[in-house]
Biopython code that builds the backbone (N, CA, C, O; Angstrom):
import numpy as np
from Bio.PDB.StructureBuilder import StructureBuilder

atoms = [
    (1, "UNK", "N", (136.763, 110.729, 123.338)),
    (1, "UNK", "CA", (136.190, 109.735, 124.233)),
    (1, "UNK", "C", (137.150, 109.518, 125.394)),
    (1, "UNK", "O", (138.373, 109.418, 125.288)),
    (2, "UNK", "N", (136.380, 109.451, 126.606)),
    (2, "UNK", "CA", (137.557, 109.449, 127.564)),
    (2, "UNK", "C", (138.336, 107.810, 127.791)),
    (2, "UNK", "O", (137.840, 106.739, 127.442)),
    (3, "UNK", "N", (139.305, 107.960, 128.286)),
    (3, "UNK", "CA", (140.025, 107.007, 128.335)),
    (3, "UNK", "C", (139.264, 105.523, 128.594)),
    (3, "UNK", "O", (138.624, 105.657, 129.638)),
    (4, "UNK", "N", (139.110, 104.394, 128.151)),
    (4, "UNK", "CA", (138.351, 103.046, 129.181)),
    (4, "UNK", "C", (137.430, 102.984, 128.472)),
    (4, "UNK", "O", (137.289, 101.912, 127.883)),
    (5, "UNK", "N", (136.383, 104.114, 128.209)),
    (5, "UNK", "CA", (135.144, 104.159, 127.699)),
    (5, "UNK", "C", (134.818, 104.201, 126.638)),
    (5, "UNK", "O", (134.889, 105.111, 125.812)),
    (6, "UNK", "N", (134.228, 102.683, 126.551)),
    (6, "UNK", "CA", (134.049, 101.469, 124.896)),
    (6, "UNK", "C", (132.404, 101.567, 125.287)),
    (6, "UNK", "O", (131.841, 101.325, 126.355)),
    (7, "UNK", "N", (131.885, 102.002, 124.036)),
    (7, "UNK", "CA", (130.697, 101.734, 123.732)),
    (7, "UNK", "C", (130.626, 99.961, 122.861)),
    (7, "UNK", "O", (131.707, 99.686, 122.339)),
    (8, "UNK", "N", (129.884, 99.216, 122.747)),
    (8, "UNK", "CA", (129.591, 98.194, 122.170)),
    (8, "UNK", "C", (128.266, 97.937, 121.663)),
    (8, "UNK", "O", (127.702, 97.683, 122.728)),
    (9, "UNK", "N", (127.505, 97.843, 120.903)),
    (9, "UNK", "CA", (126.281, 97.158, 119.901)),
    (9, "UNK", "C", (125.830, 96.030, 119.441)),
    (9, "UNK", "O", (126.719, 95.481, 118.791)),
    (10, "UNK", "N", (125.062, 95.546, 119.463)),
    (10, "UNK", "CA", (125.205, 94.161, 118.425)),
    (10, "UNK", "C", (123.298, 94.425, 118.000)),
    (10, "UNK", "O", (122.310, 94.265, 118.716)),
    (11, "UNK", "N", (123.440, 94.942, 116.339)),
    (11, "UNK", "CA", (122.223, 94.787, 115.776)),
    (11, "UNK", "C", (122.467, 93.959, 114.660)),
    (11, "UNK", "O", (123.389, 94.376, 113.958)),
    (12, "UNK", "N", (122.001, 93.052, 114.325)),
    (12, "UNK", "CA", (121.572, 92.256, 113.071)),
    (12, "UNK", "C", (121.737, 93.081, 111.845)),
    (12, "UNK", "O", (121.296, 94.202, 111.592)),
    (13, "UNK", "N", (122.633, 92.097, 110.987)),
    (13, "UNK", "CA", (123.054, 92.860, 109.683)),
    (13, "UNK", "C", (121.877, 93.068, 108.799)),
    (13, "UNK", "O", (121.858, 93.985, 107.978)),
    (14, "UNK", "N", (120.626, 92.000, 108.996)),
    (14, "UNK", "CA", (119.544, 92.414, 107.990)),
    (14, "UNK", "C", (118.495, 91.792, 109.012)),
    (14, "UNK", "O", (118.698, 91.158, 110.048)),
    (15, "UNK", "N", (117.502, 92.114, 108.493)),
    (15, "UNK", "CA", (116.184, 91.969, 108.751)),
    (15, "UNK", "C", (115.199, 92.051, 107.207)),
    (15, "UNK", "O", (115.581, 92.702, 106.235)),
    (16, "UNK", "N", (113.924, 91.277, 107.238)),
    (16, "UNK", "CA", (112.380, 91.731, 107.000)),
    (16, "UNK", "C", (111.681, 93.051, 107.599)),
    (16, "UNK", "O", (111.168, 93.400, 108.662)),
    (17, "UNK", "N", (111.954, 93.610, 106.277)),
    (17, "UNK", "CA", (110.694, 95.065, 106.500)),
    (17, "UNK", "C", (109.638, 94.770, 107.766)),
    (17, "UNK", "O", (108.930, 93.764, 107.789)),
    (18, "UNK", "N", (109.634, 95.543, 108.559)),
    (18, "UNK", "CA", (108.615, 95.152, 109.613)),
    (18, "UNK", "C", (108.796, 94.320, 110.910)),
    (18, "UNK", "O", (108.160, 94.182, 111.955)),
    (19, "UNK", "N", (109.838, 93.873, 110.432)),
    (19, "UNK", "CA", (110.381, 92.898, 111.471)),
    (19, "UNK", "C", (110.738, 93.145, 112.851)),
    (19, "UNK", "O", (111.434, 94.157, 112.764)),
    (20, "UNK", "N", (110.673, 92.796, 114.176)),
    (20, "UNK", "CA", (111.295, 92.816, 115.358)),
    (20, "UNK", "C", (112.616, 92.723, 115.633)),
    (20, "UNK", "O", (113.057, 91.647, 115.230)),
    (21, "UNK", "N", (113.361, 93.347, 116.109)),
    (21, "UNK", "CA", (114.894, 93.255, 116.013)),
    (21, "UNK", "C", (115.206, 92.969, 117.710)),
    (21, "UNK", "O", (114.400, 93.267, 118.591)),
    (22, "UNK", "N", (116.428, 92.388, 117.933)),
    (22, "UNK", "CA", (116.541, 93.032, 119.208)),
    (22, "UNK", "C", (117.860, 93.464, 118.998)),
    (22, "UNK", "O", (118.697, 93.094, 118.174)),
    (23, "UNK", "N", (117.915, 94.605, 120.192)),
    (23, "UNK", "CA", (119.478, 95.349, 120.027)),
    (23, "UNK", "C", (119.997, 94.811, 121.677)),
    (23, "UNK", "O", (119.361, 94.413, 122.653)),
    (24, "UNK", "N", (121.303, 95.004, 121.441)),
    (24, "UNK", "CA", (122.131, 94.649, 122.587)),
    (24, "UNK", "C", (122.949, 96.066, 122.788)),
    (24, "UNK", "O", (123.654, 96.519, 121.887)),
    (25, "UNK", "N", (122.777, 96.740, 124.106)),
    (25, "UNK", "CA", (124.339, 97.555, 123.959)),
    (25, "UNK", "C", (124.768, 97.255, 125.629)),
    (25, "UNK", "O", (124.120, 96.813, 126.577)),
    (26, "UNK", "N", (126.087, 97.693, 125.490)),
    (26, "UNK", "CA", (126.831, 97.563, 126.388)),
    (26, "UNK", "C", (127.998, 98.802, 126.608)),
    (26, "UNK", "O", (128.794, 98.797, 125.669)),
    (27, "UNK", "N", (128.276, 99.827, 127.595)),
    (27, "UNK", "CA", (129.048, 100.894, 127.549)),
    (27, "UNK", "C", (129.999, 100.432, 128.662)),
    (27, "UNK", "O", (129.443, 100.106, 129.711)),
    (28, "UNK", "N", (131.272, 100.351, 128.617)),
    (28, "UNK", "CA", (132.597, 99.915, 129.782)),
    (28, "UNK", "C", (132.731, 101.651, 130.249)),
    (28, "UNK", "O", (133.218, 102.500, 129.502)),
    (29, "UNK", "N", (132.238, 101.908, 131.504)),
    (29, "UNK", "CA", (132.490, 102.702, 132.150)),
    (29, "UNK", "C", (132.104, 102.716, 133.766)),
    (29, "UNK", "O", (131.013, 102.424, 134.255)),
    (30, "UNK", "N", (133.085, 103.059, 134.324)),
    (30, "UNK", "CA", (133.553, 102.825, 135.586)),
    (30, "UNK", "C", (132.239, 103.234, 136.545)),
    (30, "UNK", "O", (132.154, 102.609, 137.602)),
    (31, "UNK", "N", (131.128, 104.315, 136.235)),
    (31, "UNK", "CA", (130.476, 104.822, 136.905)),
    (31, "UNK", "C", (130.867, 105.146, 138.158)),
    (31, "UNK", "O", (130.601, 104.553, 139.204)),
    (32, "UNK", "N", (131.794, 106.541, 137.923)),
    (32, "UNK", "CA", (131.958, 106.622, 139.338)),
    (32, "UNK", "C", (131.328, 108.030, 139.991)),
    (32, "UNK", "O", (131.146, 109.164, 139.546)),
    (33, "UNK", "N", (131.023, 107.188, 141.635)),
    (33, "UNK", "CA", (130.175, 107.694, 142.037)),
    (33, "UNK", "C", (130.241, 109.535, 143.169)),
    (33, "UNK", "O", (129.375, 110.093, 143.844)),
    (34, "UNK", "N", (131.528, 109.858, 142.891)),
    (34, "UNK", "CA", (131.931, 110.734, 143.650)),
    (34, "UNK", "C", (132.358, 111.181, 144.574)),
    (34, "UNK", "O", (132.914, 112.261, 144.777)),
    (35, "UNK", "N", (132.045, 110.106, 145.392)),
    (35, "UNK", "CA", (132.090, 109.891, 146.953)),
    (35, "UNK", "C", (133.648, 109.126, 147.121)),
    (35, "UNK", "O", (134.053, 109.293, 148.271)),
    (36, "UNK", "N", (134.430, 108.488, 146.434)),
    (36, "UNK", "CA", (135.882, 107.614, 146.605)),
    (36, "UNK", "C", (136.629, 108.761, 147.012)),
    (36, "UNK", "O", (136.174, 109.883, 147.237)),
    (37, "UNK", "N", (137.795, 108.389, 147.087)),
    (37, "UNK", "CA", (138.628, 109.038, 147.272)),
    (37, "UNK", "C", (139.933, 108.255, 146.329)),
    (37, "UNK", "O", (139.691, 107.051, 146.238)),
    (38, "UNK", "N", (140.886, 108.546, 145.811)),
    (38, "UNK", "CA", (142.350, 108.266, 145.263)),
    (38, "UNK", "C", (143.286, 107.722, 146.294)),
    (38, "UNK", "O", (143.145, 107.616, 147.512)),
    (39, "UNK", "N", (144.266, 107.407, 145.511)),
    (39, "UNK", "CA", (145.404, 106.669, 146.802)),
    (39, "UNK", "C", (146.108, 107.938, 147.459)),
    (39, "UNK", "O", (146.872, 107.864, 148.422)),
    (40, "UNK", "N", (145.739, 109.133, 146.794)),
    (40, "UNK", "CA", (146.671, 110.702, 147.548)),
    (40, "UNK", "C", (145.351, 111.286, 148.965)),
    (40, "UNK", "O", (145.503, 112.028, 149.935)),
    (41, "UNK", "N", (144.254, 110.595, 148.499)),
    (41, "UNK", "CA", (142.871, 111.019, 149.580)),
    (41, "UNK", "C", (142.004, 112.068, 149.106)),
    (41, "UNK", "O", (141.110, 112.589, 149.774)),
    (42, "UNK", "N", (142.452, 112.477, 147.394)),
    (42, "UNK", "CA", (141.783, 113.368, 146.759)),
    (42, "UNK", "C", (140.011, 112.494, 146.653)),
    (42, "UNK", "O", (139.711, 111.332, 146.930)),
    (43, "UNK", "N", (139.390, 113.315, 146.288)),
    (43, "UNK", "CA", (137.849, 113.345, 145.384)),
    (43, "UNK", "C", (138.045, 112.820, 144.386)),
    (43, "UNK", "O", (138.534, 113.539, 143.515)),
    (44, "UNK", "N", (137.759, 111.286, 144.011)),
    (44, "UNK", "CA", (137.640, 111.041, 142.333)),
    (44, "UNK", "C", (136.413, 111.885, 142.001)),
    (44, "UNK", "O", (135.459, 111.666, 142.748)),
    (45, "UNK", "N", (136.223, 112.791, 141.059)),
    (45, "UNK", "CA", (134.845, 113.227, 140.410)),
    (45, "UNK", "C", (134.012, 112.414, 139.858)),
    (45, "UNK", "O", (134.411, 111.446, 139.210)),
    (46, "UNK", "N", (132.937, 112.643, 140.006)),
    (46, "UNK", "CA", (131.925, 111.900, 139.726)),
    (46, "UNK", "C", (131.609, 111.471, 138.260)),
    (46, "UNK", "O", (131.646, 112.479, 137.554)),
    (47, "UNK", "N", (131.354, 110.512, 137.639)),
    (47, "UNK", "CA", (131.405, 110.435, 136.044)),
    (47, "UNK", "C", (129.991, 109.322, 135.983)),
    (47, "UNK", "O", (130.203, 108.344, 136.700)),
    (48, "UNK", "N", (129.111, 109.295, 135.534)),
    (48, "UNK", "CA", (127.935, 108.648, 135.730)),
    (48, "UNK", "C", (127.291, 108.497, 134.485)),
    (48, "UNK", "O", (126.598, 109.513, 134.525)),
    (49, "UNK", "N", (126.976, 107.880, 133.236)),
    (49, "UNK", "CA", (126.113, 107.458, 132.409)),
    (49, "UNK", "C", (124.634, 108.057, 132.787)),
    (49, "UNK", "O", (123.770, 107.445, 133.415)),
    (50, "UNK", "N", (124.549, 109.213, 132.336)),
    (50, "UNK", "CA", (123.028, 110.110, 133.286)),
    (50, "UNK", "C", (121.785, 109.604, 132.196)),
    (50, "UNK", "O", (120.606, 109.738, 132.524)),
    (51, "UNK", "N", (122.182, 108.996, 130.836)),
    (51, "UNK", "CA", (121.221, 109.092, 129.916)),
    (51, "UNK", "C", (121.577, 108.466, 128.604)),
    (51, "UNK", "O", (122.571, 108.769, 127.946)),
    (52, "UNK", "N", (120.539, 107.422, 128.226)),
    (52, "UNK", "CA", (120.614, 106.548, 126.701)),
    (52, "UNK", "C", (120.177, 106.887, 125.956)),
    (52, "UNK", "O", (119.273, 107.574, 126.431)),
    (53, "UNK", "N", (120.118, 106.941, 124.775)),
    (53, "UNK", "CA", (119.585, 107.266, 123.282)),
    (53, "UNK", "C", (119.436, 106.509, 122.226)),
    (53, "UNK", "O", (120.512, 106.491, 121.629)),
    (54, "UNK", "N", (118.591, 105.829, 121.653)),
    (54, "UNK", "CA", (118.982, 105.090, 120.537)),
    (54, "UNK", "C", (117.760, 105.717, 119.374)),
    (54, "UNK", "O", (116.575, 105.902, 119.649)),
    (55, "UNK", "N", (118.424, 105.975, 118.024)),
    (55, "UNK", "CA", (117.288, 106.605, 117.589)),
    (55, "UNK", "C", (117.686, 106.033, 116.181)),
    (55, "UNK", "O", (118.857, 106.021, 115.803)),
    (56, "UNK", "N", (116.442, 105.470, 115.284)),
    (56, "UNK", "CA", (116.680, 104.967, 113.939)),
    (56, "UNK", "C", (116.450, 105.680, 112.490)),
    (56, "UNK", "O", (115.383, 105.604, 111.881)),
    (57, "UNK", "N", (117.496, 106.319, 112.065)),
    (57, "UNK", "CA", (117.122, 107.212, 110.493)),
    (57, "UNK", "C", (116.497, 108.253, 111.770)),
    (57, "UNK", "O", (115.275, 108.159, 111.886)),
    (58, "UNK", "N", (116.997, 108.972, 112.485)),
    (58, "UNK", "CA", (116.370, 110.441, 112.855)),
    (58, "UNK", "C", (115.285, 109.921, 113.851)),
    (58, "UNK", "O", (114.786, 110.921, 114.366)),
    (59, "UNK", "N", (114.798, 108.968, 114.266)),
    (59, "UNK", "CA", (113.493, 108.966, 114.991)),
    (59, "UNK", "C", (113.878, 108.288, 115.985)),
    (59, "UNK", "O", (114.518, 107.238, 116.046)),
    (60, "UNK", "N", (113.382, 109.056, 116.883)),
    (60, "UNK", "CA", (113.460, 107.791, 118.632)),
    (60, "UNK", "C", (113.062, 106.836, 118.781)),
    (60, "UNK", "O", (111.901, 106.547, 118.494)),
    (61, "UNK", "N", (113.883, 106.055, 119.269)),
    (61, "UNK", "CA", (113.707, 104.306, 119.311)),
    (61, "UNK", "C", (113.412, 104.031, 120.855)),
    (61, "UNK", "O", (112.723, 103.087, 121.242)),
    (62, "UNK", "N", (114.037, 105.000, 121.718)),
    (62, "UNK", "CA", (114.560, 104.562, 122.906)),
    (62, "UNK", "C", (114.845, 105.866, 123.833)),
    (62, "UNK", "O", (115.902, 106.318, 123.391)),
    (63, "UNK", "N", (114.445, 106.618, 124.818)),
    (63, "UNK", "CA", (115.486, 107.590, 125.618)),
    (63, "UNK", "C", (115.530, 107.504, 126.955)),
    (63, "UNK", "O", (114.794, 108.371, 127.426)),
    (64, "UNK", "N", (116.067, 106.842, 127.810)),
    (64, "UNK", "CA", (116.301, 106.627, 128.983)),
    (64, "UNK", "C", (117.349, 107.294, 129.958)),
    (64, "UNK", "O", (118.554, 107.325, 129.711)),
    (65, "UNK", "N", (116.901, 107.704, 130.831)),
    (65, "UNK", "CA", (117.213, 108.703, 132.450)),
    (65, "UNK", "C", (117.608, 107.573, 133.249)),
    (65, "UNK", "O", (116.927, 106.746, 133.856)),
    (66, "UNK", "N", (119.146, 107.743, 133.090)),
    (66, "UNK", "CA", (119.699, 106.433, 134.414)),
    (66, "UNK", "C", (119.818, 107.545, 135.411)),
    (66, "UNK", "O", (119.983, 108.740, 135.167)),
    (67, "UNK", "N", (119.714, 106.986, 136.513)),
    (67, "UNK", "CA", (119.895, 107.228, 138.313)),
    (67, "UNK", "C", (120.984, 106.520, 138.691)),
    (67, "UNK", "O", (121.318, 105.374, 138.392)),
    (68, "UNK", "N", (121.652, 107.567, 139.586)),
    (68, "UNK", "CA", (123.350, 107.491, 140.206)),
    (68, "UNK", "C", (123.271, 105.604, 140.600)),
    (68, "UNK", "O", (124.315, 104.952, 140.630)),
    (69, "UNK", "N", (122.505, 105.239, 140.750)),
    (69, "UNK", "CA", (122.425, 104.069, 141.319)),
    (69, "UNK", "C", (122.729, 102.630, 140.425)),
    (69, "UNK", "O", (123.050, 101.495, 140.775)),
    (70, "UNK", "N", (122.523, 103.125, 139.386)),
    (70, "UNK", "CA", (123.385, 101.915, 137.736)),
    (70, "UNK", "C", (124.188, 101.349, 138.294)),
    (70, "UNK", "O", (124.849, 101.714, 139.266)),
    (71, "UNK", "N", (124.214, 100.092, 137.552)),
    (71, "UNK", "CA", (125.468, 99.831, 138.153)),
    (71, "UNK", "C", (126.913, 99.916, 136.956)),
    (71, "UNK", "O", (126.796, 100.587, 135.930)),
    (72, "UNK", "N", (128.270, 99.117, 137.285)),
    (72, "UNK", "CA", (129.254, 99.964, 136.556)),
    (72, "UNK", "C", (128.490, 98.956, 135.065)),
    (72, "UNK", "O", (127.598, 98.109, 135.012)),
    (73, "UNK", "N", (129.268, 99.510, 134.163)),
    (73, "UNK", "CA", (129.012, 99.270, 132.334)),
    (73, "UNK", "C", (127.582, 98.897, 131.785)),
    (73, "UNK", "O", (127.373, 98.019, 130.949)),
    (74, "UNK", "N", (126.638, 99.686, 132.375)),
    (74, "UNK", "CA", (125.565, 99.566, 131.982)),
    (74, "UNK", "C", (125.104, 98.520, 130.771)),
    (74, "UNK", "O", (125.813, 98.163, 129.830)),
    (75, "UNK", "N", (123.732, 98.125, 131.040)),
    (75, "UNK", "CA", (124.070, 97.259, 129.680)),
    (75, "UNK", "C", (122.057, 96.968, 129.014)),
    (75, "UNK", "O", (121.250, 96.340, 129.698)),
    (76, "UNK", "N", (121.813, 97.396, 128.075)),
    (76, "UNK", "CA", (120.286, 97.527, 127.736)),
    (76, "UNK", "C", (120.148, 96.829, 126.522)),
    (76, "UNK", "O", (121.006, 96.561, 125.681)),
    (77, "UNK", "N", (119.075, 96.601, 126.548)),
    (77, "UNK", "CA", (118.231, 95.051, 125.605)),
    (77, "UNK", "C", (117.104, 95.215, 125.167)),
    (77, "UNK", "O", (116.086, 94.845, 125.753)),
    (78, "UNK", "N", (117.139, 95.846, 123.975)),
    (78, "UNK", "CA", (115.311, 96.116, 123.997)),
    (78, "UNK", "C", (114.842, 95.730, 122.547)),
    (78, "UNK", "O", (115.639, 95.060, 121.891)),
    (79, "UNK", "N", (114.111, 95.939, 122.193)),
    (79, "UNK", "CA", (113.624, 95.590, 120.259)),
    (79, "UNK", "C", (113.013, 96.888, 120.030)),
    (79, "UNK", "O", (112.395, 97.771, 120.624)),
    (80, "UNK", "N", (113.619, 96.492, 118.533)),
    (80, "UNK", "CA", (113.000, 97.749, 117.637)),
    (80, "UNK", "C", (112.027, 97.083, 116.341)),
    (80, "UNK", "O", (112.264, 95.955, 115.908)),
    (81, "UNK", "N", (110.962, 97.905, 115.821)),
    (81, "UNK", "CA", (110.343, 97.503, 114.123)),
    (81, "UNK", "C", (111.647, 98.476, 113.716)),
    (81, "UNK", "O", (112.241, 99.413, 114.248)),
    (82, "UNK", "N", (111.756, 97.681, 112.407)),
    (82, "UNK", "CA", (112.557, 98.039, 111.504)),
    (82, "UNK", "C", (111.724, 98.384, 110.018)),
    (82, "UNK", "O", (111.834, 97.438, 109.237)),
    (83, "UNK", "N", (111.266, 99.041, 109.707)),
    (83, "UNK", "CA", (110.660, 99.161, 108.475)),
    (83, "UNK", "C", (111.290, 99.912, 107.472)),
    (83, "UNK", "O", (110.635, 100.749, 106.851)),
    (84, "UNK", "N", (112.587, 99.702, 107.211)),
    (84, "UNK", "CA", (113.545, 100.159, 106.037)),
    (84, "UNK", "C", (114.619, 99.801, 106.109)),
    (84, "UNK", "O", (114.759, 99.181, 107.163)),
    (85, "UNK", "N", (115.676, 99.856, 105.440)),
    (85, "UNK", "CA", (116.755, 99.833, 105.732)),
    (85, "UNK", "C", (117.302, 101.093, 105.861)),
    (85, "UNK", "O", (116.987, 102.038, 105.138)),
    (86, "UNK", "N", (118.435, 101.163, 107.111)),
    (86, "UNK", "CA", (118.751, 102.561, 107.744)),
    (86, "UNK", "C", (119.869, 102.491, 108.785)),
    (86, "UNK", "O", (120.637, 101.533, 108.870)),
    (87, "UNK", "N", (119.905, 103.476, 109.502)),
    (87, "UNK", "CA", (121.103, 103.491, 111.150)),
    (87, "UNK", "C", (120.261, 103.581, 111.954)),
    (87, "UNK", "O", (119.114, 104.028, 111.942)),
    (88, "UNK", "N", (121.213, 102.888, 113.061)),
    (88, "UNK", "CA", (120.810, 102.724, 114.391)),
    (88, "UNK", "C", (122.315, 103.763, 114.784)),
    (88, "UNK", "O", (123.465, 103.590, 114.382)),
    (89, "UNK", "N", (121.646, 105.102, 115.916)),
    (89, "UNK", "CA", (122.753, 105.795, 116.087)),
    (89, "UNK", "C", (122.446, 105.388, 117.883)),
    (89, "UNK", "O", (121.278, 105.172, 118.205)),
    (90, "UNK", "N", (123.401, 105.321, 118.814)),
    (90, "UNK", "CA", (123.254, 105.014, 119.637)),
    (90, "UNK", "C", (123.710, 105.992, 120.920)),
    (90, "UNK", "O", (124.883, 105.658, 121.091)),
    (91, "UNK", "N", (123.387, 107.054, 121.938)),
    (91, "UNK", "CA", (124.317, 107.839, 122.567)),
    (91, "UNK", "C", (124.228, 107.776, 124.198)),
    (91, "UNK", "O", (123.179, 107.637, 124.827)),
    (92, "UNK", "N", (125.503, 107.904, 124.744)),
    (92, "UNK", "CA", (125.429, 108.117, 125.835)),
    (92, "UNK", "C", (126.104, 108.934, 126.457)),
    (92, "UNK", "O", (127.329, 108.964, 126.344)),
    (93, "UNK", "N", (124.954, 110.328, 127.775)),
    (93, "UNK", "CA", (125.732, 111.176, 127.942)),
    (93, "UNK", "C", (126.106, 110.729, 129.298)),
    (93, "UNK", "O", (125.530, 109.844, 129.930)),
    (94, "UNK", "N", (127.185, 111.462, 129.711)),
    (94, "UNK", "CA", (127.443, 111.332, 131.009)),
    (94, "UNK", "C", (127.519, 112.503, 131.475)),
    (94, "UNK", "O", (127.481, 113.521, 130.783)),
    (95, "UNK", "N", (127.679, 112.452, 133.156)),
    (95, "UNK", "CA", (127.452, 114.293, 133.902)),
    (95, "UNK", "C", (128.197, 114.888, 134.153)),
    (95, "UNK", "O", (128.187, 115.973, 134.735)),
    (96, "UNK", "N", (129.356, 114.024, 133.585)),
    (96, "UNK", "CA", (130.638, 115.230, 133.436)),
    (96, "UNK", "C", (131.115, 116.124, 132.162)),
    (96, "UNK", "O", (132.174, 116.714, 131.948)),
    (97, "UNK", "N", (129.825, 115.984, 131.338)),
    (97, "UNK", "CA", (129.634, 116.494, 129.891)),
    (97, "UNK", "C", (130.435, 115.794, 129.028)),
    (97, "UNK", "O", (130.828, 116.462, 128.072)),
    (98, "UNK", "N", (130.892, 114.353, 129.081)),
    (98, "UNK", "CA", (131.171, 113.714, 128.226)),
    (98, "UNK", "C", (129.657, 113.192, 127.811)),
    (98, "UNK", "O", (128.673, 113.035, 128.534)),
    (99, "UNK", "N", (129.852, 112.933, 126.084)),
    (99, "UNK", "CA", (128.968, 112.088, 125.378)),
    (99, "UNK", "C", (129.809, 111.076, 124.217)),
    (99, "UNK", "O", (130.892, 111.323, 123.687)),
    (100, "UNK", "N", (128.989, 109.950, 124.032)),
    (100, "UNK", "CA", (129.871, 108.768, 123.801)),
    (100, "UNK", "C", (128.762, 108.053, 122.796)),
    (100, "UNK", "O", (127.735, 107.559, 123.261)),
    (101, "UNK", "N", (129.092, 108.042, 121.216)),
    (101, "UNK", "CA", (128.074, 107.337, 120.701)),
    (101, "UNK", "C", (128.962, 106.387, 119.213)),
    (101, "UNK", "O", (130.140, 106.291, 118.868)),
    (102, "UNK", "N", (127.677, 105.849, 118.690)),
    (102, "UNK", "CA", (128.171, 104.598, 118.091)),
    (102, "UNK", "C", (126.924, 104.450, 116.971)),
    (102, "UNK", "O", (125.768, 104.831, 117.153)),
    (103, "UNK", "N", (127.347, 103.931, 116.013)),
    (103, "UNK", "CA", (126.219, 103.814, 114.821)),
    (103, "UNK", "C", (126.121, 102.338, 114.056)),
    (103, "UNK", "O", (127.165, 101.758, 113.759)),
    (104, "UNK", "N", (125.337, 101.985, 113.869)),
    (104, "UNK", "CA", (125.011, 100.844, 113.322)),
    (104, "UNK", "C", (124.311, 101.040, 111.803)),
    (104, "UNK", "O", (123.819, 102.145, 111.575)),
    (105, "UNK", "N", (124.256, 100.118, 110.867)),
    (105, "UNK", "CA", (123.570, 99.774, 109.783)),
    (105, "UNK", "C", (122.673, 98.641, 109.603)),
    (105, "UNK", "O", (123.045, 97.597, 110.138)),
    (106, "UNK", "N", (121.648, 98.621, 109.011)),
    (106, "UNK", "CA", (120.677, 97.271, 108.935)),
    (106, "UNK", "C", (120.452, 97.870, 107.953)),
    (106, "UNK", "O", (120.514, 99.067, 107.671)),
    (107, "UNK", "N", (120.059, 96.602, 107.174)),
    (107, "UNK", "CA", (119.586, 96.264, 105.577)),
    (107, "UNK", "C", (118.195, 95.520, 105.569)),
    (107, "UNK", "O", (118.056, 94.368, 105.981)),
    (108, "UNK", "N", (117.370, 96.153, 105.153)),
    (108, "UNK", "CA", (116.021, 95.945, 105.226)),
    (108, "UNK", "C", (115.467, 94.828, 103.818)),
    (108, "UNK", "O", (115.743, 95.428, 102.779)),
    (109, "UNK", "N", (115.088, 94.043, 103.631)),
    (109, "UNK", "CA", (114.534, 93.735, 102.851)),
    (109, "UNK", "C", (113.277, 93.287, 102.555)),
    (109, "UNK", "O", (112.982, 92.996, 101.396)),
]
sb = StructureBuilder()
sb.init_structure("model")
sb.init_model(0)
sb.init_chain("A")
sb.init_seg("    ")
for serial, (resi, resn, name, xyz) in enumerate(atoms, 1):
    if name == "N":
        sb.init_residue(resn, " ", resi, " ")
    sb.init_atom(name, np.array(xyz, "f"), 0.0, 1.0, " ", f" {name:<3s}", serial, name[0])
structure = sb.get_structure()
């Protein structure tokens, strides 16, 4: 994982079979956009969060196409049904071929 770049989660330790969840994530990354320059006047390269993933026990929950235009530490909020108990795996790639992910557990009852 590159340096800075903290993925964060917050899903509910349990739920009701069937139930509505909501998930929180949050990724600390600089999004940078390519165009800066360094204090020497070099090119910082471009590093951008291009794409989200959240998928539960193997199945898509979620897959989202961010545009250069995000802003920095992205941050997404959405609900899931939960109908078992299982993982929440969470990923994010970026376009400098880093990928950055994180897993969760919920207990279904």
């Amino acid at each position: 994982m590159a340096s800075g770049v903290k993925p964060r989660v917050k899903v509910p330790k349990t739920a009701a079979a069937g139930e509505t969840i909501t998930i929180k994530t949050l990724i600390s990354h600089k999004m940078e956009s390519g165009q800066r320059k360094d204090a020497d006047g070099n090119t910082i390269p471009r590093s951008i969060i291009n794409r989200f993933v959240a998928e539960f026990n193997g199945q898509n929950v979620i897959d989202v196409a961010l545009e250069p235009a995000i802003s920095t530490n992205p941050y997404f909020q959405f609900d899931a049904i939960v109908p078992e108990s299982g993982e929440f795996k969470f990923t994010w790639y970026d376009d400098d071929g880093s990928v950055y992910d994180t897993a969760k557990k919920i207990t279904v009852s």
